[in-house]
Predicted model as a PDB file, atoms N, CA, C, CB and O in Angstrom, pLDDT in the B-factor column:
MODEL        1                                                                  
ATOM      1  N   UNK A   1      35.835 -32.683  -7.835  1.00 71.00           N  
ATOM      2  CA  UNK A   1      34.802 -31.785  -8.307  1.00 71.00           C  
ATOM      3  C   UNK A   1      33.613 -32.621  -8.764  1.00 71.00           C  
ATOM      4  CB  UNK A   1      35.328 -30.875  -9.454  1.00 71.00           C  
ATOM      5  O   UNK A   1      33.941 -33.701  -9.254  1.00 71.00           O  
ATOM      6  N   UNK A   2      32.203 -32.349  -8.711  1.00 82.00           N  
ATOM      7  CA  UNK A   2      30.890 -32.615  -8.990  1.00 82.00           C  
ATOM      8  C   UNK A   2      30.153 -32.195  -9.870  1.00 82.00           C  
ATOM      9  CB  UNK A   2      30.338 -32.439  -8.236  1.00 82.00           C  
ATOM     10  O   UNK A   2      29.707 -31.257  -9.209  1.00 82.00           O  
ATOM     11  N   UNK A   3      29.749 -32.124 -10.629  1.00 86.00           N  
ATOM     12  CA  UNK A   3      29.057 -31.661 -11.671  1.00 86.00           C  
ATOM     13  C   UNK A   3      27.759 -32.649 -11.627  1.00 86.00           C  
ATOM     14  CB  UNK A   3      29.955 -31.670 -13.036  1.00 86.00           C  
ATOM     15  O   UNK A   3      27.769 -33.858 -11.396  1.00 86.00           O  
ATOM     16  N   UNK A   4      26.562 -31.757 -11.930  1.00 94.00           N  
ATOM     17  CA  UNK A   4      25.164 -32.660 -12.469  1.00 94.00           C  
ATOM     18  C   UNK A   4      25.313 -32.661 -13.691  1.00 94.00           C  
ATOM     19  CB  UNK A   4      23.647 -32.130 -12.193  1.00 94.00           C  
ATOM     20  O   UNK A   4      25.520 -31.671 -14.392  1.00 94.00           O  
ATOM     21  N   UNK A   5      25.222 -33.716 -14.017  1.00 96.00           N  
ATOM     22  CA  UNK A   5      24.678 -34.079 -15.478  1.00 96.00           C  
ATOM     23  C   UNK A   5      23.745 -34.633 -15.676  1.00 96.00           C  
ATOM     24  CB  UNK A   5      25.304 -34.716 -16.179  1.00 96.00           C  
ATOM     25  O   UNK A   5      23.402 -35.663 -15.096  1.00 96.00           O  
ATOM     26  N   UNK A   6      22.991 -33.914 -16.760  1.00 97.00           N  
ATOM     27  CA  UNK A   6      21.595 -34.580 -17.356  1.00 97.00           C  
ATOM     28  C   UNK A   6      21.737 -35.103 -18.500  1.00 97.00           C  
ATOM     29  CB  UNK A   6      20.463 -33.696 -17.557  1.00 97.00           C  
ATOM     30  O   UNK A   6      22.381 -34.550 -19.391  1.00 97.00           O  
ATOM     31  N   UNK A   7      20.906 -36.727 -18.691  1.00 97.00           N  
ATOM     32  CA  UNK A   7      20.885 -37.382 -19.728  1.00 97.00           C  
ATOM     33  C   UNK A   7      20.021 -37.564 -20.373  1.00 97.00           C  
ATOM     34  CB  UNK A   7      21.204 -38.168 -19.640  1.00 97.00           C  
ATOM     35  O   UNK A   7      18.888 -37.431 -19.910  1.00 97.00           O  
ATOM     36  N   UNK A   8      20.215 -37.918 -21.613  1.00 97.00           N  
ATOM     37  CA  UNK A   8      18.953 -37.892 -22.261  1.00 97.00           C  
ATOM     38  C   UNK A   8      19.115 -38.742 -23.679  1.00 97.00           C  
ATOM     39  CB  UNK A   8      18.492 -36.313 -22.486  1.00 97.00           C  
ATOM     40  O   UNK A   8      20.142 -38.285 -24.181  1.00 97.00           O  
ATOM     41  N   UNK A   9      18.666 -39.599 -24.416  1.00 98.00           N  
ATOM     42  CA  UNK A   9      18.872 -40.541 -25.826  1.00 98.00           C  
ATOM     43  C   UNK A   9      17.931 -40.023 -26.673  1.00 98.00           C  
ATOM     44  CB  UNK A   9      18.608 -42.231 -25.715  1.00 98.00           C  
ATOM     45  O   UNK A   9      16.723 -39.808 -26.577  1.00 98.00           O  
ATOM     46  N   UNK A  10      18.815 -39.861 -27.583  1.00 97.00           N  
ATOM     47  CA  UNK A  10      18.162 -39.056 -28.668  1.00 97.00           C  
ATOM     48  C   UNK A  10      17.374 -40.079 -29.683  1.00 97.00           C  
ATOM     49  CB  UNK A  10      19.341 -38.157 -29.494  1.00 97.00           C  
ATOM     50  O   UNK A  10      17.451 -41.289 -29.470  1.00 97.00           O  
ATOM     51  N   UNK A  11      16.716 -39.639 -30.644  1.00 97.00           N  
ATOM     52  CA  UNK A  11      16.006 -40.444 -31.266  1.00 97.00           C  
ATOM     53  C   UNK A  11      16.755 -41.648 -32.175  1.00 97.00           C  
ATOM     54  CB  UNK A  11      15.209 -39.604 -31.978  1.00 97.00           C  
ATOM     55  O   UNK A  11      16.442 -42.839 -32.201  1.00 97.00           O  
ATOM     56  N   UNK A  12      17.923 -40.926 -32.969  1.00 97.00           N  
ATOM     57  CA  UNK A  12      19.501 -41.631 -33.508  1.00 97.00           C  
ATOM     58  C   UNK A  12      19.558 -42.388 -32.624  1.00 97.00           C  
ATOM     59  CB  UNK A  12      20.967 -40.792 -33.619  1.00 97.00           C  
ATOM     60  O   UNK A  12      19.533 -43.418 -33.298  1.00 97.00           O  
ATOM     61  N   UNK A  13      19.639 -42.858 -31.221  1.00 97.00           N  
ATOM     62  CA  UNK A  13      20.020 -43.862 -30.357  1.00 97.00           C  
ATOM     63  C   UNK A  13      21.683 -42.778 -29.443  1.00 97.00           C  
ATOM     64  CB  UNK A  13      20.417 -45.654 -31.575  1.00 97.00           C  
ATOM     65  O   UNK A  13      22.338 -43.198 -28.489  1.00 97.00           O  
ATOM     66  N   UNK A  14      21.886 -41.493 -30.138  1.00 98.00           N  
ATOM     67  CA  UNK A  14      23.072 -40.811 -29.571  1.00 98.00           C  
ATOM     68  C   UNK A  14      22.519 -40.852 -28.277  1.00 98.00           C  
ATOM     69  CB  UNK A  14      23.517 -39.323 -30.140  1.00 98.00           C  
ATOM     70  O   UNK A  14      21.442 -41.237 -27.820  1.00 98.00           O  
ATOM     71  N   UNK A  15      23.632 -40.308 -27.767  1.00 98.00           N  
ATOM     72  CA  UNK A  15      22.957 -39.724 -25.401  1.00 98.00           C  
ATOM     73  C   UNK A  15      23.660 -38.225 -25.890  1.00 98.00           C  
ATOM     74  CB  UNK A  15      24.428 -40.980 -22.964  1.00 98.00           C  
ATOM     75  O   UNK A  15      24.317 -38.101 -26.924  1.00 98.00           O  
ATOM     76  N   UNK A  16      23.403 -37.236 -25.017  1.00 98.00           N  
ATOM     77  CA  UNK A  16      23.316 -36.544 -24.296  1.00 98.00           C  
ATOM     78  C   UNK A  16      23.751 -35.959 -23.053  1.00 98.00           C  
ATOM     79  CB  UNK A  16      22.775 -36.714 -24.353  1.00 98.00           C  
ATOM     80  O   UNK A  16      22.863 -35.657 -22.257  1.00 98.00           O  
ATOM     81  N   UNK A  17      24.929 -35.746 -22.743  1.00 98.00           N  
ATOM     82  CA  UNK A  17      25.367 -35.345 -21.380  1.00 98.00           C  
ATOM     83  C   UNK A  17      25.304 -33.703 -21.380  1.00 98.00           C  
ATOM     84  CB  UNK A  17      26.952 -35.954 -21.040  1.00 98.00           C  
ATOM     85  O   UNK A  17      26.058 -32.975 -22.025  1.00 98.00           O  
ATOM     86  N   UNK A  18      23.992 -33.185 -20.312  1.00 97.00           N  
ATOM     87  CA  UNK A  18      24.080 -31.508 -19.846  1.00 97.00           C  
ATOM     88  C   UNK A  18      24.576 -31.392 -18.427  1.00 97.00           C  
ATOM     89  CB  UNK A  18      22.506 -30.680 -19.870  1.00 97.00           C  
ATOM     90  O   UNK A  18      24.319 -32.035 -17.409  1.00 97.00           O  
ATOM     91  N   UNK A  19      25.496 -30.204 -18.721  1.00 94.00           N  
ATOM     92  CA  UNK A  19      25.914 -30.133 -17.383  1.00 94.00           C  
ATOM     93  C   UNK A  19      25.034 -28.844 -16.800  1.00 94.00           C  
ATOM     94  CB  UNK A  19      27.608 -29.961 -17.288  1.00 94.00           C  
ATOM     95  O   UNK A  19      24.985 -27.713 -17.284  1.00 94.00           O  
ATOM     96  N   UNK A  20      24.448 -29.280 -15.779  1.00 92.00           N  
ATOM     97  CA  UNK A  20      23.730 -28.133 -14.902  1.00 92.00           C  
ATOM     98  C   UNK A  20      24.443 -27.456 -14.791  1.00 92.00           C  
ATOM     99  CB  UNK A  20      23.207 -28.258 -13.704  1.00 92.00           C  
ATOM    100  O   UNK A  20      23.838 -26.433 -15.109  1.00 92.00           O  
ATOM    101  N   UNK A  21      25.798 -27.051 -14.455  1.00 90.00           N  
ATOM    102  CA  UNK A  21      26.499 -25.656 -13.956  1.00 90.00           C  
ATOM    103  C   UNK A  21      27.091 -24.905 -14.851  1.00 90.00           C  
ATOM    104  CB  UNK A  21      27.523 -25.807 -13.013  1.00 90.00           C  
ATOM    105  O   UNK A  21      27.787 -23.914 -14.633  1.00 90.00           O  
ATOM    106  N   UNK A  22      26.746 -25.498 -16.118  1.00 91.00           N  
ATOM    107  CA  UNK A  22      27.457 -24.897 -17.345  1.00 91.00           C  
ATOM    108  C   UNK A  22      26.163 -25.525 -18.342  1.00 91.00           C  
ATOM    109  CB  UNK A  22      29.358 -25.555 -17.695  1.00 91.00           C  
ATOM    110  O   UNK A  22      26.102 -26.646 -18.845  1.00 91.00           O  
ATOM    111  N   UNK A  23      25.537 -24.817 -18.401  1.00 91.00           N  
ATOM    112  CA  UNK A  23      23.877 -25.403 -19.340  1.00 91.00           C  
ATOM    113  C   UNK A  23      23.911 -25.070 -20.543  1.00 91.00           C  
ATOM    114  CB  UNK A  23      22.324 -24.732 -18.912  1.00 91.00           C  
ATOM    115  O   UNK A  23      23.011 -25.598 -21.197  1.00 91.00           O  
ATOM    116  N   UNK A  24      24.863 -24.130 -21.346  1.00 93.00           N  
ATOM    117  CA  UNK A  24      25.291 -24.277 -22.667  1.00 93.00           C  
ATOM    118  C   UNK A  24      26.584 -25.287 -23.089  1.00 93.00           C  
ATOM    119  CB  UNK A  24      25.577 -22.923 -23.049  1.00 93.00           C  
ATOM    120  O   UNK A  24      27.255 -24.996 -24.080  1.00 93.00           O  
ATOM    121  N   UNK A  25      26.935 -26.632 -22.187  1.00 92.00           N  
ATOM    122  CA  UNK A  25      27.730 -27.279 -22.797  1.00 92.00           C  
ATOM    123  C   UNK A  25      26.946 -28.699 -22.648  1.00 92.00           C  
ATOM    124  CB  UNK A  25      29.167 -27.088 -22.271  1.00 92.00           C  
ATOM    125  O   UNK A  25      26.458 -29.217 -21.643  1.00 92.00           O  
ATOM    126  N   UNK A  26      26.998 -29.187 -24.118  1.00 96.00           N  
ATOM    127  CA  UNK A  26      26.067 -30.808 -24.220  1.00 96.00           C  
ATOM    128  C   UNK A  26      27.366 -31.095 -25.214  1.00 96.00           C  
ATOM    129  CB  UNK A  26      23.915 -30.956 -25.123  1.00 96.00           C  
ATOM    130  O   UNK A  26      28.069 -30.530 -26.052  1.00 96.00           O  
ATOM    131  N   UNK A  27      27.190 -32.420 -24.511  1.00 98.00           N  
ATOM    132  CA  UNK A  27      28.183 -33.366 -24.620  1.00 98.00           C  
ATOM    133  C   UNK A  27      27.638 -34.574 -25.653  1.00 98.00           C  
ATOM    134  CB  UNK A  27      28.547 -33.884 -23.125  1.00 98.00           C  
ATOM    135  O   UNK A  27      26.632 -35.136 -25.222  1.00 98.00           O  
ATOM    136  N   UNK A  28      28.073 -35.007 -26.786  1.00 97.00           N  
ATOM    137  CA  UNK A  28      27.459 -36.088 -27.542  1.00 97.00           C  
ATOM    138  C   UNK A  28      27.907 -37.535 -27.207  1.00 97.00           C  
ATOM    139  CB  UNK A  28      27.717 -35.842 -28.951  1.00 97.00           C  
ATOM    140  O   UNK A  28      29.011 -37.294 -26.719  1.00 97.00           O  
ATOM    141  N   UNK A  29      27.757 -38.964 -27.149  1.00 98.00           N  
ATOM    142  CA  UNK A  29      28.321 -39.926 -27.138  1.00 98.00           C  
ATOM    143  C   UNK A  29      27.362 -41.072 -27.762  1.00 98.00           C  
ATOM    144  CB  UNK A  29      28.801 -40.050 -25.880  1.00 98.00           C  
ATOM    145  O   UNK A  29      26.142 -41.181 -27.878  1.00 98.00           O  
ATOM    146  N   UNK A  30      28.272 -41.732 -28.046  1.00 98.00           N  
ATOM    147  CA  UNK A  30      27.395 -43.323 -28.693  1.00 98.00           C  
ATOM    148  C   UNK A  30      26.823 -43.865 -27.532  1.00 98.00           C  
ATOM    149  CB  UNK A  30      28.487 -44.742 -29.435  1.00 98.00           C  
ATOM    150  O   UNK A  30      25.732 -44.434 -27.521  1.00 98.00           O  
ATOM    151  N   UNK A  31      27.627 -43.678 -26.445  1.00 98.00           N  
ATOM    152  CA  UNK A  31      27.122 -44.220 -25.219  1.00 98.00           C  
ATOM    153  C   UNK A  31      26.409 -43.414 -24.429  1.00 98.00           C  
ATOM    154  CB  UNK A  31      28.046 -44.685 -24.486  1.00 98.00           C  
ATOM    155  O   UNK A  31      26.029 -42.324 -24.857  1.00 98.00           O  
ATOM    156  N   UNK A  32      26.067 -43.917 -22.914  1.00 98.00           N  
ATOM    157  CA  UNK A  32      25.621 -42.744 -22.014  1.00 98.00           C  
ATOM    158  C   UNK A  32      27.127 -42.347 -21.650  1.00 98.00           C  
ATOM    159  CB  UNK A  32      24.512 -43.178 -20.568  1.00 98.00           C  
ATOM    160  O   UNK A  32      27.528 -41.192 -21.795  1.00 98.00           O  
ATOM    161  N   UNK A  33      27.958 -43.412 -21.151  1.00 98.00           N  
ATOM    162  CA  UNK A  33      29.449 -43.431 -20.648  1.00 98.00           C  
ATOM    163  C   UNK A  33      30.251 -42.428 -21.246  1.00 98.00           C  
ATOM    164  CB  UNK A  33      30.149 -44.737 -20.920  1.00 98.00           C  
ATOM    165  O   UNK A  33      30.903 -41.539 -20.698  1.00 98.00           O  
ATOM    166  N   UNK A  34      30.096 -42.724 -22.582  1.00 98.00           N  
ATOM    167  CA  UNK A  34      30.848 -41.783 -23.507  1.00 98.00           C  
ATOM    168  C   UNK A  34      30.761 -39.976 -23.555  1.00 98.00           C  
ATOM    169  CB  UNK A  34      30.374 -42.293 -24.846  1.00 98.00           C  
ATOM    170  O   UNK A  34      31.606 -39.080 -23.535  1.00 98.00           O  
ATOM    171  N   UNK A  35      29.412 -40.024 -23.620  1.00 98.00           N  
ATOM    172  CA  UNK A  35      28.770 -38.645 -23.244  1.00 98.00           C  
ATOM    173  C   UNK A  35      29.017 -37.996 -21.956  1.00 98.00           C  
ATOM    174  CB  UNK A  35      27.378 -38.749 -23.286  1.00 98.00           C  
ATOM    175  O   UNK A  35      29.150 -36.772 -21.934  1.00 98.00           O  
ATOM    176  N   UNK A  36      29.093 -38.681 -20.884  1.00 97.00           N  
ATOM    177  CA  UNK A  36      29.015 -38.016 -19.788  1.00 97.00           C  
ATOM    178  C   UNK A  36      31.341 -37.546 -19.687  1.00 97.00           C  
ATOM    179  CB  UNK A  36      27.974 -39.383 -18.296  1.00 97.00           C  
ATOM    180  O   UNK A  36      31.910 -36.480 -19.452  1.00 97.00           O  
ATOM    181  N   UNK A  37      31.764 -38.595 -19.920  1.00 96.00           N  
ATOM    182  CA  UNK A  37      33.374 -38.300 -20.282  1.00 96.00           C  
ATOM    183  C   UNK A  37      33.265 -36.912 -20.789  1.00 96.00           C  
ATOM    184  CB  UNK A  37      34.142 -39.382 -21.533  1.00 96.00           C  
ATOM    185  O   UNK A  37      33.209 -35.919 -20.064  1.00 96.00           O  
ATOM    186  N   UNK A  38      33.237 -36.911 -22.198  1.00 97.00           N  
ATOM    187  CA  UNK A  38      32.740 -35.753 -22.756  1.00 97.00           C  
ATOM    188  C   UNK A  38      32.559 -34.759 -21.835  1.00 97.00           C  
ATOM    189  CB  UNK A  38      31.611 -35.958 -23.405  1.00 97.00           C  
ATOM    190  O   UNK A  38      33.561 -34.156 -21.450  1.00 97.00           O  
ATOM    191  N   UNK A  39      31.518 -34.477 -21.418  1.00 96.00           N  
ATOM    192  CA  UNK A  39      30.637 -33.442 -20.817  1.00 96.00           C  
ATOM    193  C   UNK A  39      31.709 -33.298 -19.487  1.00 96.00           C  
ATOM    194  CB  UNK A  39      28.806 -33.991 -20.476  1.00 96.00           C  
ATOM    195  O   UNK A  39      32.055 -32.134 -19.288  1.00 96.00           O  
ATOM    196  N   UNK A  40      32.300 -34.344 -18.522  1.00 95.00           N  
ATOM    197  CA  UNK A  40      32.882 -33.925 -17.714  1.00 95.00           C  
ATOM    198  C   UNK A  40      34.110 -33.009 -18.331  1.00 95.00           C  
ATOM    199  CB  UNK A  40      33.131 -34.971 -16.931  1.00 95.00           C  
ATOM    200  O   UNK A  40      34.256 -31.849 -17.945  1.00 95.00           O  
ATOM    201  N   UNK A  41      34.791 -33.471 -19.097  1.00 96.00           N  
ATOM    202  CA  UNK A  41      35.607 -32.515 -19.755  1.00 96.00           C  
ATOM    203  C   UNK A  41      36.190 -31.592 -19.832  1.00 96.00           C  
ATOM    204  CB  UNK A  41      35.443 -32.284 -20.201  1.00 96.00           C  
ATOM    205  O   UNK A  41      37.207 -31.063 -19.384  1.00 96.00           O  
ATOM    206  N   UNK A  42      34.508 -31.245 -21.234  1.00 95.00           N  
ATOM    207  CA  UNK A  42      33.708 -29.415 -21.303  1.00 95.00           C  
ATOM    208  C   UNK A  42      34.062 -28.882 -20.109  1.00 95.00           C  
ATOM    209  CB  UNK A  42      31.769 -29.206 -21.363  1.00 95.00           C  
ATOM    210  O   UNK A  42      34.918 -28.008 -19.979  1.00 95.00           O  
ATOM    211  N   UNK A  43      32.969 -29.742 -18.578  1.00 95.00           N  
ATOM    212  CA  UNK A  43      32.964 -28.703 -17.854  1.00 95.00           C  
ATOM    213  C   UNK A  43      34.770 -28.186 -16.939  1.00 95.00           C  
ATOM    214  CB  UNK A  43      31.647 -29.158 -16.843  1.00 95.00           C  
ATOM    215  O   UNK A  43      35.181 -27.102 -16.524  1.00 95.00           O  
ATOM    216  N   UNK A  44      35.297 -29.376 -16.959  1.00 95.00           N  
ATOM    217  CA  UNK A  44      36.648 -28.920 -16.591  1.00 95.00           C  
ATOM    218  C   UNK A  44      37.150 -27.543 -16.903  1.00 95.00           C  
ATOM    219  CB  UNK A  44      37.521 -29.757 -17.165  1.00 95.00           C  
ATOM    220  O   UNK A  44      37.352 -26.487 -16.302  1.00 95.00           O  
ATOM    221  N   UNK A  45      37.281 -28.127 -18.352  1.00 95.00           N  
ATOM    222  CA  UNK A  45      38.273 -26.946 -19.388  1.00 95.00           C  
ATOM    223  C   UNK A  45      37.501 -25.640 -19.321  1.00 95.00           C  
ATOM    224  CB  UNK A  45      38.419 -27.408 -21.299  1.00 95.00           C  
ATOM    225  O   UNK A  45      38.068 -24.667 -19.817  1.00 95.00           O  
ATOM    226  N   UNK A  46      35.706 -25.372 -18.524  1.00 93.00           N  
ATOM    227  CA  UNK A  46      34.790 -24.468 -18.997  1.00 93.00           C  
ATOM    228  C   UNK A  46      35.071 -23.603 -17.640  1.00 93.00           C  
ATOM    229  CB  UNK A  46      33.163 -25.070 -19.390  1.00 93.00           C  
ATOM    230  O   UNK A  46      35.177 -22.376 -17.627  1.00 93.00           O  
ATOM    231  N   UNK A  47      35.185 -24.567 -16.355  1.00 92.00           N  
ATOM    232  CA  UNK A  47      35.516 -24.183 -14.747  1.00 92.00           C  
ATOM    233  C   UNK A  47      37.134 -23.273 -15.017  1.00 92.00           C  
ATOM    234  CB  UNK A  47      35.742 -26.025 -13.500  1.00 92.00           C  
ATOM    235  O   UNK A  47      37.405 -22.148 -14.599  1.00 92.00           O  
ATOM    236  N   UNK A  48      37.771 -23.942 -15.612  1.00 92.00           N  
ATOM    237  CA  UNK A  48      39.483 -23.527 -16.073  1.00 92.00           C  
ATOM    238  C   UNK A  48      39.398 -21.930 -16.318  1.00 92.00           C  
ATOM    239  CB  UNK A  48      40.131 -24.420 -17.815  1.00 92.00           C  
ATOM    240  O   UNK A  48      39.693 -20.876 -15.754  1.00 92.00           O  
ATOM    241  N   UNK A  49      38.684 -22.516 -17.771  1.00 92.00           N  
ATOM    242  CA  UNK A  49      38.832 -20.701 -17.815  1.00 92.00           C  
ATOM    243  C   UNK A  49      37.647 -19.596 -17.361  1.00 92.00           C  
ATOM    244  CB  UNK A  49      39.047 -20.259 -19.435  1.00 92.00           C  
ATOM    245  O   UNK A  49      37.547 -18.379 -17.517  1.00 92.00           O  
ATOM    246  N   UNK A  50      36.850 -20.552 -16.761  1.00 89.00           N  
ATOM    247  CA  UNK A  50      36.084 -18.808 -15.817  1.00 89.00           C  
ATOM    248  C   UNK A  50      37.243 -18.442 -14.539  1.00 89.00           C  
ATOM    249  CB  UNK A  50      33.925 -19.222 -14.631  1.00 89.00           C  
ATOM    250  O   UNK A  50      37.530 -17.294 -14.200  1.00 89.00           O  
ATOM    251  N   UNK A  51      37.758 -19.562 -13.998  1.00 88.00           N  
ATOM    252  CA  UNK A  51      38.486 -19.061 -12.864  1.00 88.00           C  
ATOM    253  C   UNK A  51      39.806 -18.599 -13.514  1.00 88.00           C  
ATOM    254  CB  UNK A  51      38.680 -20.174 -11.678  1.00 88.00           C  
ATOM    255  O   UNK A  51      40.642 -18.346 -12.646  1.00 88.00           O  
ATOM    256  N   UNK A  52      40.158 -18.452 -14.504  1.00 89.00           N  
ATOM    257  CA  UNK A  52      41.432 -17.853 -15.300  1.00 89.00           C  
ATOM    258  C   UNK A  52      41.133 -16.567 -15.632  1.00 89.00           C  
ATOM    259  CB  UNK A  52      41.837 -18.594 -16.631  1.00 89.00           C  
ATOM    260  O   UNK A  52      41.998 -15.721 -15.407  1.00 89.00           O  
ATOM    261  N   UNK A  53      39.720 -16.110 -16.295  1.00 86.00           N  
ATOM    262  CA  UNK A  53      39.277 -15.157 -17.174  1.00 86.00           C  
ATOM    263  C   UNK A  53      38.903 -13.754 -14.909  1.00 86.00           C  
ATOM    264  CB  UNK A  53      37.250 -16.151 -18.744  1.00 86.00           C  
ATOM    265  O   UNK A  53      39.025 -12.598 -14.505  1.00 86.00           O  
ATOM    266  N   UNK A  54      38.575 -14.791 -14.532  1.00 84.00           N  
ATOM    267  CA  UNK A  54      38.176 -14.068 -12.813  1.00 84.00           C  
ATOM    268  C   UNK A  54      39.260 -13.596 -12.021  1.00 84.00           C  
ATOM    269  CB  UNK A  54      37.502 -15.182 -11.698  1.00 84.00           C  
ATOM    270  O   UNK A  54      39.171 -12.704 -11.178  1.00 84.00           O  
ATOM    271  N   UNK A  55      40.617 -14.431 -12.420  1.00 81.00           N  
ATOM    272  CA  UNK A  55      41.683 -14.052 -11.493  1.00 81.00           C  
ATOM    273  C   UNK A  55      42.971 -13.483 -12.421  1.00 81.00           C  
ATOM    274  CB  UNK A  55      42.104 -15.416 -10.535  1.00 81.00           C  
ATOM    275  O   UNK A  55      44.139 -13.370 -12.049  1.00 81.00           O  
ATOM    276  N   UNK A  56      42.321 -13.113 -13.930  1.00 64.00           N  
ATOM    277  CA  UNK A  56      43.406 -12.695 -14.429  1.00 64.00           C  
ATOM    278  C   UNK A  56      43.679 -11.085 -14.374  1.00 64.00           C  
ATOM    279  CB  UNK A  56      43.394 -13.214 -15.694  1.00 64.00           C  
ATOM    280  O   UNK A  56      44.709 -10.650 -14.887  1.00 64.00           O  
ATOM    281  N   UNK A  57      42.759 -10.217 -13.755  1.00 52.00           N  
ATOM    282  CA  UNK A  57      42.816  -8.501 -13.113  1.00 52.00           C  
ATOM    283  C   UNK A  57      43.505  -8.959 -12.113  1.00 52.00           C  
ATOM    284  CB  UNK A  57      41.305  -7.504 -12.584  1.00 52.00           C  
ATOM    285  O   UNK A  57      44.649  -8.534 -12.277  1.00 52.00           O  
ATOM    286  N   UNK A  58      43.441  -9.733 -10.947  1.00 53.00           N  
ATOM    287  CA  UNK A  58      43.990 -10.149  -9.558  1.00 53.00           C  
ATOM    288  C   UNK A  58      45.434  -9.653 -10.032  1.00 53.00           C  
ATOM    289  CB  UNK A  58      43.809 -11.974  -9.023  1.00 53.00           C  
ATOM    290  O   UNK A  58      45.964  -9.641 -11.143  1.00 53.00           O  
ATOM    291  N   UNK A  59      46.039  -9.091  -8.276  1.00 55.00           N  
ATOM    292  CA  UNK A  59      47.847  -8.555  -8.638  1.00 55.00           C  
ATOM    293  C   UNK A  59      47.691 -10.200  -7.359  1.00 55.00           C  
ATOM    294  CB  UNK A  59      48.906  -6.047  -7.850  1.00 55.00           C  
ATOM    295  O   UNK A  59      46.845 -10.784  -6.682  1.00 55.00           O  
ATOM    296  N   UNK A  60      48.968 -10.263  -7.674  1.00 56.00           N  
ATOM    297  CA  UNK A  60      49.528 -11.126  -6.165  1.00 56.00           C  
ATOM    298  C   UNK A  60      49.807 -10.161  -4.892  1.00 56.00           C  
ATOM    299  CB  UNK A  60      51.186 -11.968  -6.451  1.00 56.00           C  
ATOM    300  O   UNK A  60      50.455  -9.120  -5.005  1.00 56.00           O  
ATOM    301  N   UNK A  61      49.355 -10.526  -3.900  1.00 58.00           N  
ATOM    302  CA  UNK A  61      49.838  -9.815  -2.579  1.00 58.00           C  
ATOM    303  C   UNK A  61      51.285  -9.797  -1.759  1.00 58.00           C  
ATOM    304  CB  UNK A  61      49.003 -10.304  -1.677  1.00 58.00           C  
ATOM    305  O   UNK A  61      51.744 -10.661  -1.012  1.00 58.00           O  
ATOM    306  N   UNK A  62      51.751  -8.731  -2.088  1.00 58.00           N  
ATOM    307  CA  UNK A  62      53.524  -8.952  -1.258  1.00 58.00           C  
ATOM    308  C   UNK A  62      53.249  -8.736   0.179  1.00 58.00           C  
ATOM    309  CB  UNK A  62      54.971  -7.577  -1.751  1.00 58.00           C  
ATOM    310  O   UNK A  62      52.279  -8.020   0.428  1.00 58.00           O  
ATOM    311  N   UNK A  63      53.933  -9.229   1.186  1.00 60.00           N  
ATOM    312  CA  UNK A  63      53.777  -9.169   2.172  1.00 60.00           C  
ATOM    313  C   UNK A  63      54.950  -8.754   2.832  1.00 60.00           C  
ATOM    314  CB  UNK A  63      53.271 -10.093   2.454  1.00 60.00           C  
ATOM    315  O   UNK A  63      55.836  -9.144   2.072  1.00 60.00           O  
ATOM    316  N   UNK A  64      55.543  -8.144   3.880  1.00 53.00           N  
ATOM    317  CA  UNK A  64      56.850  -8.295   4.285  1.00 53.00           C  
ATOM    318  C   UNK A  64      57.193  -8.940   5.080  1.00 53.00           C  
ATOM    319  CB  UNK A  64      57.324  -7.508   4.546  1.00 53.00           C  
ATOM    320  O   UNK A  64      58.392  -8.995   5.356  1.00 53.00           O  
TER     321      UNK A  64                                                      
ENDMDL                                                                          
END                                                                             
């Protein structure tokens, strides 16, 4: 999986990891490295449960 992330150093010297496909999750780190870990994460656990919260009405299909 791919995610964009945008970086950015804050004035503190912190970074910044945004993930474009999920633009309410920012990720903090001492590093850039650290931040972007982080942020990949978020977006894991964030991908997890939209496709959990999308397929949890779904029945399974019986077939014979």
């Amino acid at each position: 999986m791919h995610f964009s992330i945008v970086h950015r150093q804050e004035k503190d010297g912190r970074w910044t990891a945004q993930v474009a496909e999920f633009p309410e999750l920012v990720a903090y780190g001492a590093t850039k490295e650290e931040a972007t870990q982080k942020a990949e994460i978020l977006a894991l656990i964030a991908l997890a449960e939209k496709r959990f919260r999308l397929g949890r009405g779904a029945r399974p299909r019986v077939t014979n």
